[in-house]
Structures are given as structure tokens and as C-alpha cells.
C-alpha positions in Angstrom: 0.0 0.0 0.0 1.5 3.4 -1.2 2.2 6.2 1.7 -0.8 8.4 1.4 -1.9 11.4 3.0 -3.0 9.3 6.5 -2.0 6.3 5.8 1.2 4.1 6.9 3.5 2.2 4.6 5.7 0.0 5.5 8.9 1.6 4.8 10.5 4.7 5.3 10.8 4.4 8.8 13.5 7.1 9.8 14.6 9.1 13.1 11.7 10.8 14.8 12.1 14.4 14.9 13.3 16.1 17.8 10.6 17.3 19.8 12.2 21.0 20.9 10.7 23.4 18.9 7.8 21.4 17.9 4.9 23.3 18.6 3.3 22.6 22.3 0.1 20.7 21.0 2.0 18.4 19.2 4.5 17.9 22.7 1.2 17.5 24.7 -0.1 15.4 22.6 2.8 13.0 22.3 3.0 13.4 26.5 -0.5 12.4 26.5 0.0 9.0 24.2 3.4 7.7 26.5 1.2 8.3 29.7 -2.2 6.9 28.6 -3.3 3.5 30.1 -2.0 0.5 28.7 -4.3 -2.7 29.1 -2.5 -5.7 30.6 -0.6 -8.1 27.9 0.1 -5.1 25.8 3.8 -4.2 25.5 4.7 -0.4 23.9 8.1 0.8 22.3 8.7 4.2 21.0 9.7 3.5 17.3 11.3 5.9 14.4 8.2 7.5 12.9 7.5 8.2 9.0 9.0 11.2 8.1 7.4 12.3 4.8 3.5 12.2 5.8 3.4 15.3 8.0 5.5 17.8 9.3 5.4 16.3 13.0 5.6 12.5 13.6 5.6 9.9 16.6 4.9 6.4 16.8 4.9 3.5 19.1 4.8 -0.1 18.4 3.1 -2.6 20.1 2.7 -6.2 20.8 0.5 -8.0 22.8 2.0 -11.4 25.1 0.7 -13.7 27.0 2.9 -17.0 28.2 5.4 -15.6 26.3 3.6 -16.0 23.4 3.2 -12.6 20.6 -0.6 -13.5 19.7 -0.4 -9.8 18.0 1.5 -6.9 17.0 1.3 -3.2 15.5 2.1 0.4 15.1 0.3 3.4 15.7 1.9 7.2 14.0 0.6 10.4 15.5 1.0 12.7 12.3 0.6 16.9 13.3 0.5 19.4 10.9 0.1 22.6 12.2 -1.7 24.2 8.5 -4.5 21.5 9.0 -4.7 18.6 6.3 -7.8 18.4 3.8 -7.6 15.2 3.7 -7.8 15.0 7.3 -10.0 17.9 8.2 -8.4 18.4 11.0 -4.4 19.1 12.3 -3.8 15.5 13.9 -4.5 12.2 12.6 -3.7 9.0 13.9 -2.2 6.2 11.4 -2.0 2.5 12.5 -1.1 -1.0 11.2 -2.3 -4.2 13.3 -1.1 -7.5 12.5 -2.7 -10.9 13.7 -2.8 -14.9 12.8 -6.3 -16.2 13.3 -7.8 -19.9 14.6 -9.3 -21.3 11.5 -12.8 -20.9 12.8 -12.4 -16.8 12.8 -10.5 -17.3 9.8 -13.2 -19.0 8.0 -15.8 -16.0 9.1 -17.1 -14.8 5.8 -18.0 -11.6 8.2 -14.9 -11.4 9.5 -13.5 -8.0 7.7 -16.5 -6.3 9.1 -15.9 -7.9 12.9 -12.3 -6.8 12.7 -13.3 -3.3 11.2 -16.2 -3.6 14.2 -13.1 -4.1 16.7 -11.5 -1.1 15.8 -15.0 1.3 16.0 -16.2 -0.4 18.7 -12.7 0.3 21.1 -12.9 3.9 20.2 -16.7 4.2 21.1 -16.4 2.0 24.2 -13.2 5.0 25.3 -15.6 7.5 24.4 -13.9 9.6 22.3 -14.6 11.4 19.2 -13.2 11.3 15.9 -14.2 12.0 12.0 -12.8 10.8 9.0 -11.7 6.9 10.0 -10.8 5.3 6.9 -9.4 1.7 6.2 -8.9 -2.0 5.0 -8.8 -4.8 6.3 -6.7 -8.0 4.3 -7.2 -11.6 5.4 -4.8 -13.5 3.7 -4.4 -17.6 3.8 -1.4 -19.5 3.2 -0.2 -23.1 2.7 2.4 -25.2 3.0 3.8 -27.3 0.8 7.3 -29.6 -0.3 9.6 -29.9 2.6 7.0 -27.4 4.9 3.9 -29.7 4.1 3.6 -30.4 7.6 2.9 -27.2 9.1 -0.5 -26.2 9.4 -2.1 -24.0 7.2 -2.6 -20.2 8.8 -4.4 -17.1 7.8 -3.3 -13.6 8.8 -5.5 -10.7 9.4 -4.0 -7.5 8.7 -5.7 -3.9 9.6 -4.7 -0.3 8.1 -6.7 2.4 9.3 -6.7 6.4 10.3 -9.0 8.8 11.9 -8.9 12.2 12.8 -9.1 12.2 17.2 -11.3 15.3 17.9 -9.8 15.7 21.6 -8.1 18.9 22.6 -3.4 17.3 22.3 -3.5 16.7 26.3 -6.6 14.4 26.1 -5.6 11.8 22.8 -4.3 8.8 25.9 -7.9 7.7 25.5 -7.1 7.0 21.3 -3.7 4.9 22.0 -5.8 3.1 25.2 -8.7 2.1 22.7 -5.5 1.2 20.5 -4.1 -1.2 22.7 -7.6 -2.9 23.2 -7.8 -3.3 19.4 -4.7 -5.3 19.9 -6.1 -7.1 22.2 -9.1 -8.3 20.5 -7.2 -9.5 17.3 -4.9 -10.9 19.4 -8.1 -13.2 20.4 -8.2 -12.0 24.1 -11.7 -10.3 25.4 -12.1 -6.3 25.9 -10.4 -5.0 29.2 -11.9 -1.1 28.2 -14.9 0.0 30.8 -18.2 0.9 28.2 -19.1 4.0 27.6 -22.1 5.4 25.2 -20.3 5.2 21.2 -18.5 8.2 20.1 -19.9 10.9 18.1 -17.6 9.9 15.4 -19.4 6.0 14.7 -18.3 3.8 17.5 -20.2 0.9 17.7 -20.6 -2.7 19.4 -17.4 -4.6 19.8 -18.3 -8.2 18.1 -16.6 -10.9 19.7 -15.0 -14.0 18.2 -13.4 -17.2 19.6 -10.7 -16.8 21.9 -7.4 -18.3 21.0 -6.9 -22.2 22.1 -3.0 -22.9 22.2 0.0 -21.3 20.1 -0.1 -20.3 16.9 1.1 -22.5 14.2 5.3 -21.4 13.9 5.8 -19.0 10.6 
């Protein structure tokens, strides 16, 4: 997928920009994200952010554990520019990437691009914060085995790119990374830690559930 106005590629990951002279609601904004709650099984690392999508980058990656096991993993990019974007109608936007393998029976979900996108509305909505904008796809893709690695068990990955526009004054945007994290946590197969509240202004919704995990995932 090509870098895009709000939108993360996989490459072009360089140093982050030095935050002195950044302007202060992109600082509070980025304070706001490293101090915001963190559900449990959800490791963060500050990561070199894109450098071509806005002016003002930072992003975090993420995986979630448990027994030592990565069940999922991602990356979310707080892009700032202070003009305001189109595109974004708005001066922040929030960029993220979220990477899971899936049990065969959510695999085989011919709903399951809508659960996932569900997941990911839902976690903002049950924060309750607001946003506009939130564009996306989500990719399921299958593969198999086959010569010398015919034994190992076929496995489908669910991938999720998606952006939104947080509506939050900078010192209040903890709540978007916290909803985040609990996207993580339900592609990772593990049930919502986030307490409800009434769905955001900006289309929150239901979270759908799907089987848990049973066991590890098949080795890639």
C-alpha cells in the first residue's frame, strides 16, 4: 500500500524528529500518548516514525504477550500538521497498522473484515472519544504449505490499516492509543479490558466478539 496522505507504509521508517521546537500541542499530545493506560498483555516501544507524511511524527509499536507468546502486534503514528490537512479535516491524525494470525474458525468468518473493522470502532466508542474521518482496509490472507514445509499447518493472517482524525483537545488523545491497545487485544483473540461508555460521536459501535485463542499459533 503506497504512503498516502494518513495512511502508513511500511517503509521509510527514519529518526523521529526532535521534539524542541515542535509546537506545544503536538508535545502535549505526544506526552499524552506515552502516559495513557495501557491494558494488561500489551507491551509499547517508541519506534522511528514516517517522516514524509506530516510535518510532526511519533509512533509507538506494540505487541501483545501472554505466556510468552506474541498472539499480535502493530504500530500506531501520530502525524501533526500545524496548517491543518484536507484530507484529514483536522491538524492531527492517527495512522495504525495491526497484524494478527487467526484460529481457523475466525479465519473461515465470511464476516470477519466487518468484525475486525467492528473491533477497531467499537474500542474507540467504548473510550468514548470522538473522531471523524476513519478510513481503512482490512486484508485476510491464507497461506499453505507445501514440499519440505507440508507439515505445518495451514494459517491465515488478518491485517488492519486504518486512520481517523481524534477530535480531543493534544492533552486528552491517551484515551485513542488506550482504545488502540484494546484493538490489539481483540485480534490478538483476548476479550475487551476497556470499561463501556455510550459510542462516540464519530461511529463507535458494538465490539463483536469471536473465539478466543486455544493454544499457540502454528510457527511461521
Amino acid at each position: 500500500m503506497a504512503a498516502a496522505p494518513g495512511h502508513l507504509a511500511d517503509d521509510h521508517h527514519r529518526d523521529t524528529p526532535e521534539e524542541d521546537g515542535a509546537p506545544l500541542s503536538f508535545r502535549q499530545a505526544v506526552e499524552a500518548l506515552r502516559t495513557a493506560s495501557v491494558p494488561s498483555g500489551v507491551r509499547l516501544e517508541p519506534i522511528r516514525a514516517p517522516r514524509r507524511l506530516a510535518p510532526y511524527a511519533y509512533a509507538t509499536e506494540a505487541a501483545v504477550l501472554q505466556d510468552d507468546e506474541e498472539l499480535a502486534d502493530g504500530r500506531l503514528v501520530l502525524l501533526h500538521d500545524p496548517d491543518g490537512h484536507e484530507a484529514w479535516a483536522g491538524t492531527f491524525r492517527l495512522v495504525t497498522l495491526v497484524r494478527a494470525d487467526l484460529e481457523p474458525e475466525m479465519a473461515a468468518d465470511p464476516l470477519l473484515p466487518e468484525v475486525c473493522w467492528s473491533w477497531l470502532t467499537g474500542a474507540l466508542g467504548a473510550r468514548g472519544v470522538t473522531y471523524r474521518e476513519a478510513s481503512g482496509t482490512v486484508t485476510r490472507a491464507a497461506s499453505h504449505y507445501f514440499g519440505g514445509m507440508a507439515n505445518r499447518a495451514p494459517t491465515t493472517r488478518i491485517e488492519i490499516r486504518a486512520s481517523w482524525t481524534p477530535q480531543e483537545v493534544p492533552t486528552a488523545l491517551g484515551g485513542h492509543l488506550t482504545a488502540w491497545c484494546e484493538l490489539l487485544r481483540q485480534c490478538a483473540g483476548l476479550p475487551p479490558t476497556a470499561v463501556p461508555f455510550p459510542s462516540a460521536a464519530g461511529g463507535g459501535g458494538a465490539v463483536v466478539p469471536l473465539p478466543q485463542r486455544r493454544g499457540p499459533r502454528s510457527t511461521r
